[in-house]
N, C-alpha and C positions, 0 to 999 in steps of 0.2 A: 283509438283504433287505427287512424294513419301511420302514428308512428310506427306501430307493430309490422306493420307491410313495408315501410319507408318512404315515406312519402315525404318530400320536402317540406319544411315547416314551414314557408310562404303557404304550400297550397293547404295546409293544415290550417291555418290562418285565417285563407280566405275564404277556405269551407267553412270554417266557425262563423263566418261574417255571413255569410251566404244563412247561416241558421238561423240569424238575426233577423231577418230580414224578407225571406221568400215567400211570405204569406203577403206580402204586398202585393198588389196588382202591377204598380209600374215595376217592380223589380222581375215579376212573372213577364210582363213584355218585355224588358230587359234586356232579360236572357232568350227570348226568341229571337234578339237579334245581335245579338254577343254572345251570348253560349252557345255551346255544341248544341244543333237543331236541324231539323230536316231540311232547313235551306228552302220550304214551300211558303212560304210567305208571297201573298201578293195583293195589290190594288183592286179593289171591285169598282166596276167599270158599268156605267149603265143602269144602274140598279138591280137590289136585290130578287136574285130568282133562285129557286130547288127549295130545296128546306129552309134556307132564309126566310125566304119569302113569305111561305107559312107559318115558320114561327113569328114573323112581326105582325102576321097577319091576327094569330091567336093572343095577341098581346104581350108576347113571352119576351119581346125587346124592351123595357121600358124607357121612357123618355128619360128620367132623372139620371141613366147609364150614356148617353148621348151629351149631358148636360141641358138638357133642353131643348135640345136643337131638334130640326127636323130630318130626319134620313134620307131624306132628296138632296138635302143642301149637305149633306155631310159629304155624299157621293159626287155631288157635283164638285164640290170644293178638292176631292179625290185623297180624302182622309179617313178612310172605311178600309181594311183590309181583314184578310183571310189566310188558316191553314185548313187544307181540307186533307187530312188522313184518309179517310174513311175507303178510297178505292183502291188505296195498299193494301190495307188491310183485308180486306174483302177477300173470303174463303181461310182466311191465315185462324186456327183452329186453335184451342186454347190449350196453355201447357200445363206443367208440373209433374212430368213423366221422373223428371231430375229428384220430387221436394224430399219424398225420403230418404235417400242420399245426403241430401243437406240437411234436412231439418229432423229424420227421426219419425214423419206421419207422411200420409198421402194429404197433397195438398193440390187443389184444382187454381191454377193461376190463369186469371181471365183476362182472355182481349177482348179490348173494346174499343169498335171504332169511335173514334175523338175527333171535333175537328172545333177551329176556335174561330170568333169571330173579334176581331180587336179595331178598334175606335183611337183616333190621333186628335186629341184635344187642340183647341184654339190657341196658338201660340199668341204670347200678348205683345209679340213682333207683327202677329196680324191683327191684332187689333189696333196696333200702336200705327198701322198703316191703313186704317178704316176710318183713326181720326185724322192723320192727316188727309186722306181724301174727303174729308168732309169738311175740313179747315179749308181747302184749295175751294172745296165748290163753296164755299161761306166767301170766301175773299172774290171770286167771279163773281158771286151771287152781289157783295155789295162793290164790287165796280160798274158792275151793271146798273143797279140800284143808281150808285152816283152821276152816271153817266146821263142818265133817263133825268134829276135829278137838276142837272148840270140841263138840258135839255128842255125840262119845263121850267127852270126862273128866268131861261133866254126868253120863252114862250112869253110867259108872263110881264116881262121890261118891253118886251116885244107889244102886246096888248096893249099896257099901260098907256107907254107912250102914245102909240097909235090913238087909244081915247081919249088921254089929255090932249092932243091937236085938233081932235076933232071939237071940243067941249068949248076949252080957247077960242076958235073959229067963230062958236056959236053968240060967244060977247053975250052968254047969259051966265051969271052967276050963280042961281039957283040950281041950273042943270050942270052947273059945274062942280056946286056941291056934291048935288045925289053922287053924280057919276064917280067922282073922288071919293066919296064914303064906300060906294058898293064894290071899286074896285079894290079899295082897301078892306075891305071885309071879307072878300074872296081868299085874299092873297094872306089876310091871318089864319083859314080856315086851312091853307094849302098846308100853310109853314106847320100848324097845328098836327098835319096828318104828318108832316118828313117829321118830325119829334117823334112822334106814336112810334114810327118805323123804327128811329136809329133806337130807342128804349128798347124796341123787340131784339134789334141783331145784338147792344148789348147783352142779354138776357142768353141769349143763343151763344156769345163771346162766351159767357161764364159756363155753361151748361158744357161747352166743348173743354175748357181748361178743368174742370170738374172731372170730367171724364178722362182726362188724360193723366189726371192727377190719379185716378182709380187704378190706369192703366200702369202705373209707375211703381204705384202700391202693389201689386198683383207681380209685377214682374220680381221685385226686391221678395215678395214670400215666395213665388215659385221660382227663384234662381234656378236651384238644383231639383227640381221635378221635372221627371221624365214627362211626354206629353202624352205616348203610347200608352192605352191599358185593354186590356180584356172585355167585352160587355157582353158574349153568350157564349156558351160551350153545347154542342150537343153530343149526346154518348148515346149508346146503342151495342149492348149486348147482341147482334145480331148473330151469334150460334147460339143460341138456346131460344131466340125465337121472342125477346123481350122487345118491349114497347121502345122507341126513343124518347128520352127527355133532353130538354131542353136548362141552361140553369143560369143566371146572372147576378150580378155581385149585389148583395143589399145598397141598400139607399145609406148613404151617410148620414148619422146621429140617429139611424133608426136600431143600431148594433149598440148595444149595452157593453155586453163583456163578448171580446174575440174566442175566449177560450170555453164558454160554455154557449152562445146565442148560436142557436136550430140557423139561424139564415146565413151567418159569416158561414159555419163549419160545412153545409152544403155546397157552396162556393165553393169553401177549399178543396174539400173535398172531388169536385166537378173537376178544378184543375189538377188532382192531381192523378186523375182517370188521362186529361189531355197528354201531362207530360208521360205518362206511363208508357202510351201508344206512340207519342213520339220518339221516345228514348230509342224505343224496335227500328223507328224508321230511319233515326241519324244513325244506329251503330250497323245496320246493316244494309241502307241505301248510299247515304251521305256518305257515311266513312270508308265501309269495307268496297262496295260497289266501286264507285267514284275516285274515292281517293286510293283504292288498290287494284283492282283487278282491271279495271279501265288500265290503268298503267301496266300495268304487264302486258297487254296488248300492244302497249306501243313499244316499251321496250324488246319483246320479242320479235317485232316484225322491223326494228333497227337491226338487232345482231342479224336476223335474217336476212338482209338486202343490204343493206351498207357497210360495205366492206371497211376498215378501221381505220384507213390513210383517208377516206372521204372525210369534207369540210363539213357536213352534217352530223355524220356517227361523231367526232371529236367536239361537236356542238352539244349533241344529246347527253352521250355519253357518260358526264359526271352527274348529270341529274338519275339517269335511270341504275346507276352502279347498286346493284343491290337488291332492286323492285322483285326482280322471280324469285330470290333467295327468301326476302322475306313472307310471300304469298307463300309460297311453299309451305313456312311453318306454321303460318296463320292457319291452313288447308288441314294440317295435319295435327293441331292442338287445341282450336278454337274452332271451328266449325265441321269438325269431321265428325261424321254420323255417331262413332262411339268413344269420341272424343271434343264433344261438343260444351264447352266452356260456358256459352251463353244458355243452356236448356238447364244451366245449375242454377239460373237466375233471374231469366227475364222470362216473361210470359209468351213472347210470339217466339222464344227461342226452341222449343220441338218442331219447329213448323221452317227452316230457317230454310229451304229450298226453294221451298215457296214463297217465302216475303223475298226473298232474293231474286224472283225472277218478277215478281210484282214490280220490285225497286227498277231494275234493269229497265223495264219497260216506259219510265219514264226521263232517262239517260239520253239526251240527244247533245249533237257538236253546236247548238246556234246556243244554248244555255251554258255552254264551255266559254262564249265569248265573253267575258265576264261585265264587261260596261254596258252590251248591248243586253243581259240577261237582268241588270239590273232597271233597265229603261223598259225592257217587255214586261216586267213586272209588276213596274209603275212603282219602285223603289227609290229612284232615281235623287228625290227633295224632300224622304222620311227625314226626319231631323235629331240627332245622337244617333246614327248608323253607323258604327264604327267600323263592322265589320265590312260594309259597302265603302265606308271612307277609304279604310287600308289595303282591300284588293286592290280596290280600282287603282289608287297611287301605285303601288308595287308591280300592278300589271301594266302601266306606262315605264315605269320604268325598265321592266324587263323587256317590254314592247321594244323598246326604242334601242336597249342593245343589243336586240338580236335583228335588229333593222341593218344597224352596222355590219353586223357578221355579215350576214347574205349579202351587203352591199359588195364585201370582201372577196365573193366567190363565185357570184352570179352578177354579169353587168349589164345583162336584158333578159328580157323577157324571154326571149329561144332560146336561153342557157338553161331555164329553168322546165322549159316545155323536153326540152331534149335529152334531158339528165334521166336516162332511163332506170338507173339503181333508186333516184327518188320517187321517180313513179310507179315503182314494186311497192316502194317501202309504202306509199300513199293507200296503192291499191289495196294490198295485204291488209290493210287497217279494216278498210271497210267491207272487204269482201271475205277476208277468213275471221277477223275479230270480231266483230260487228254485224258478219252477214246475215244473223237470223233474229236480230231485233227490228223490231217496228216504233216508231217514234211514238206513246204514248197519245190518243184522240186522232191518231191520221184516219186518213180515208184509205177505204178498201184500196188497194191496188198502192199505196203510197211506197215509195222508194224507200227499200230497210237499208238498215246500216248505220241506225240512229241518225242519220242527217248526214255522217260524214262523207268528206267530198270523196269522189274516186282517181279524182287527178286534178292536178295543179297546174296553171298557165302563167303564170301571173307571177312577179315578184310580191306585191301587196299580198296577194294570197298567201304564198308560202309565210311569211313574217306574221301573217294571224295564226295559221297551222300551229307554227313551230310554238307560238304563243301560250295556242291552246292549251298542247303538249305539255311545255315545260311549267307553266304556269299551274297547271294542274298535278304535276309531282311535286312539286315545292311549296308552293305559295299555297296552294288550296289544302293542300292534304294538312300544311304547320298548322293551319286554322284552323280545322274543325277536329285535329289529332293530341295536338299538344295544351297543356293545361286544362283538362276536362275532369279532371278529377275534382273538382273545389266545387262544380254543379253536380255530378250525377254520384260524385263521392257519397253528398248527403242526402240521404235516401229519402226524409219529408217531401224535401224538395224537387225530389225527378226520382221516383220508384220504379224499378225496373219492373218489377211485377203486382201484381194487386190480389189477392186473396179472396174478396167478394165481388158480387158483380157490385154493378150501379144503383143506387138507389131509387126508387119509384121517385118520379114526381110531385108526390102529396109526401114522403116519408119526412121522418123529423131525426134531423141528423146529429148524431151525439160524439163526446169525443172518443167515448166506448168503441163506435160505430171506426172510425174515424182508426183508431189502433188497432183495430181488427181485421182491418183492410188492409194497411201496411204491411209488408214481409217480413219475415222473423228474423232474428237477429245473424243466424245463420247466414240467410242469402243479404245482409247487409254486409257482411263481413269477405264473400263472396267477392258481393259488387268494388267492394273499396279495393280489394287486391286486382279485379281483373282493370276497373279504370286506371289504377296507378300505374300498371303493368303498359297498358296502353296508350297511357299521357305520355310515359317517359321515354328519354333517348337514349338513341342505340349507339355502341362506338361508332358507327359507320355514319352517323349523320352528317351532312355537308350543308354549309351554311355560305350565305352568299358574303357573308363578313367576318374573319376570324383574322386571330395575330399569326405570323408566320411559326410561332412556336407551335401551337395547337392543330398543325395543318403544312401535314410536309410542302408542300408550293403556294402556300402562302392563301391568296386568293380565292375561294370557291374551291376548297381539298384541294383535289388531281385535275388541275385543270388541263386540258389539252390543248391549250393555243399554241400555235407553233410559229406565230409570226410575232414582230413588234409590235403588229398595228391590231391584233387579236387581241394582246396582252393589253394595250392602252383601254378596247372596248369595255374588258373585265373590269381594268381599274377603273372607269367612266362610271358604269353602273353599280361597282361598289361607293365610290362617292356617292354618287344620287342617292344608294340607299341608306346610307349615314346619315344624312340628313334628313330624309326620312325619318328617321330613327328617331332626333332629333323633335320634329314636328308631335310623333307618338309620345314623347317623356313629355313634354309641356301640358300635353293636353292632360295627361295622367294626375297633371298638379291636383291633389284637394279631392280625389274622384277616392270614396267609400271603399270600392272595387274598383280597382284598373282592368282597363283593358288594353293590353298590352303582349296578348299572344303572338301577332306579326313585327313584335318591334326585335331589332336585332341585339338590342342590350341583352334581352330574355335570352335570346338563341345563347349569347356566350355565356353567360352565369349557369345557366342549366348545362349546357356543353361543359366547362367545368369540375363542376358536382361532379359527372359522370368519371371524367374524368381521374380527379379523385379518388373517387370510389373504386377503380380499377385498379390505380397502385396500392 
């Protein structure tokens, strides 16, 4: 079916890989944190409350989904996290106003709020540092011991002596006996118990190299095991007024066959209610929200206030070349009332006004900052986060050349306060783009504007701003825009729409059940055209590293530096990002699925293709 649409036969590839494989759990965490996803993932802090709380209450979390462990300690340890959907979705009404059009029958396509609770196994890096802490307090433990040890056979020479003088003294032989025998009977009795001892700490020696040995073994078979997986999902038909259930993965070795056992197939099935609901939130919170129409904001309130010779506008500028043009046709062929692309296909797509303003509502500037969004989150030391690995390096790197720019044009702080065309352009952001949003959980009276600032003082300031800004047309948007077709292409594995509601809690789940649910082939074929459509690149794209042939000025397309020392910043930062580059091919060595959407190798081979295909 890819090829028929044209789809690159890498991501043909890796969608067939992705089909191998998706009914896994660590590959279902995975891709919540590599694929295209709402970006809602976070840390549970304090212990579980709301629905959590009740469902662990009712038993519905089982221990053998934990490994054993207890839920305090998991939370303590701060390897418990969450996606909660559920208050996006909320009022967003169920579709399939589209299905006859596509498919030929009236077909009711149901949302359901989804939300997932995912558990980060014990890495046996932590275990493998719970034996050395118990080796280090075993080696105190017997210097201490020696010490004390060393301590009493002083005691004891000490004694001895002392009673042989006294005995001698006495010029009796018979009391010199006793006294000679009992002290000598003591002192084998002593010697008797440090033996017993050091037997014990051997014992204890092997017991620790026993276990490290376990630890060694465990490490070598989960080389390549993710540590993230899934351990509840709750769904909730809330427009027709249906119960919540609750659903978690079977017990290992209690699953006979994946393909026909009632308890694998409700699993699956539970996730593939999650990804359904998420799909609605990445394509039209994540992507369209965020990665577009947030940027048309900023780009329109650039052309508005900064006039084209400013040292700003020639800073933005090549990033935003293009943003309104292509919102535009997005407006007019993909989401417009009677041209609405997604209501041929997705469930929350009739409703796309409203999940749209849902999304919006949880859009703020302090989750723009992306290292600091990833530490509120409690993200920060998840472990295989690649997507959190690559921002964050890319967004230093971009950090630090737009540090240079401003250094270039601004040499204090009253340059920056006094530049009255930057403090339109600042204001205009938050007070006509942003003026009538509220940051998502504020308090009544809370300052709208989703957080952003209304004016700048500050050079540090500006160099986060600008950060925000261009980090968020480029870097954010290649990630969650480019190569998403190899996940949401294959419809098992992230279904845009769902056919049935959810199943009861008692029902017994078949694969009958299971193909009835999925969407007809029609809106798969849909799906595969409008993702391809939307992985792929436009002539217009600008990358931060191309050859001077593919890029009339070389550098970053049309760049606007107009000094030597502008033109060095660019080269600076394309170095650093080569290397980069660099760092992402390495780790890609031996990896099933690469991840490899922010490396810039990708950008030029896809740029290319395009290419290509043009002449």
């Amino acid at each position: 079916m890819g090829e028929l649409v044209g789809w690159l036969k890498t991501d043909i590839k890796d969608g067939l890989k992705v089909g191998e494989i998706f009914q896994d759990d660590t590959e279902f965490a995975r891709q919540i944190i590599q694929g295209p996803n709402s970006t809602k993932l976070r840390q549970i802090k304090g212990g579980l409350f709301g629905k959590w709380y009740e469902a662990n209450e009712k038993g519905m979390l089982p221990k053998y989904a934990i490994d054993g462990e207890d839920i305090e300690d998991v939370i303590k340890d701060g390897r418990l996290f969450e996606i909660l959907n559920s208050e996006v979705l909320d009022g967003i009404g169920h579709g399939g106003k589209a299905s006859k059009l596509i498919t030929g029958t009236d077909k009711t396509w149901y949302v359901v709020q989804a939300d997932c609770l995912l558990y980060q196994r014990k890495s046996t890096k932590v275990e493998e540092k719970e034996v050395e802490k118990e080796q280090e307090q075993q080696q105190e433990q017997e210097q201490a011991q020696e010490n004390e040890n060393e301590k009493a056979i002083e005691k004891e020479d000490k004694e001895k002596k002392e009673k042989n003088e006294f005995d001698i003294s006495l010029s009796s032989s018979s009391t010199y006996q006793f006294s000679t025998t009992a002290t000598s009977g003591s002192t084998n009795t002593w010697v008797d118990k440090v033996e017993e001892k050091n037997t014990e700490k051997e014992k204890e020696k092997e017991k620790l190299i026993e276990k490290k040995e376990k630890v060694i073994e465990k490490e070598e078979k989960e080389k390549n095991e993710d540590l993230l997986v899934p351990v509840l999902i709750r769904l909730e038909n809330k427009n027709d007024g249906e119960k919540e259930t609750f659903w978690h993965p079977p017990e290992q070795g209690t699953v006979r066959d994946s393909k026909t056992d009632p308890k694998h197939l409700s699993w699956l099935l539970a996730k593939m209610y999650f990804r359904c609901a998420d799909w609605g939130i990445y394509s039209i919170g994540t992507h369209y929200a965020r990665a577009h129409a947030m940027n048309e904001v900023f780009a329109t309130s650039m052309y508005r206030n900064l006039p084209s010779a400013h040292p700003l506008f020639r800073l933005l500028q090549p990033h935003f070349q293009g943003i309104i043009g292509i919102n535009m046709q997005a407006r007019a062929n993909l989401i417009a009332p009677d041209q609405n692309a997604f209501a041929k296909f997705m469930s929350s797509g009739d409703n796309l006004p409203d999940l749209l303003v849902n999304c919006c509502k949880e859009l703020d500037y302090k989750s723009m900052v992306v290292p600091d969004d990833f530490e509120t989150r409690g993200l920060k030391d998840l472990p295989g986060y690649f997507f959190r690995d690559d921002t964050v390096a890319l967004w230093g790197i971009l950090k630090g050349y737009i540090e240079e720019m401003v250094s270039l044009s601004y040499f204090s702080e009253d340059d920056v306060t006094k530049d009255e065309e930057l403090q339109k352009f600042v204001e205009e952001i938050k007070e006509i783009g942003f003026g009538s949003f509220e940051r998502a959980g504020a308090e009544a009276g809370a300052e709208a504007g989703a957080g952003f600032p209304k004016c700048i003082t500050t050079k540090e300031k500006l160099v986060e701003y600008l950060t925000v800004l261009i980090f968020n047309v480029s870097i954010f948007h290649t990630s969650v825009n480019f190569k998403v077709n190899k996940y949401l292409g294959y419809l098992p594995n992230a279904p845009p729409s769902l056919r049935l509601t959810p199943p009861a809690q008692d029902d017994v789940i078949t694969m009958e059940r299971i193909m009835e649910t999925l969407p007809q082939y029609e809106v798969a074929l849909a799906t595969v055209v409008v993702t391809g459509i939307l992985g792929s690149f436009s002539p217009i794209e600008r990358f931060y590293v191309a050859t001077k042939a593919e890029n009339k000025l070389g550098y970053m397309g049309e760049n606007m530096a107009v000094s030597v020392e502008q033109e060095a910043c660019i080269k600076s930062m394309v170095k650093n990002m080569e290397k980069y580059r660099d760092v992402i091919t390495k780790r890609n060595v031996g990896k099933f699925l690469a991840y490899d959407v922010l490396s810039l190798t990708t950008f030029l081979s896809l740029r290319r293709h395009e290419l290509v295909k043009m002449n």
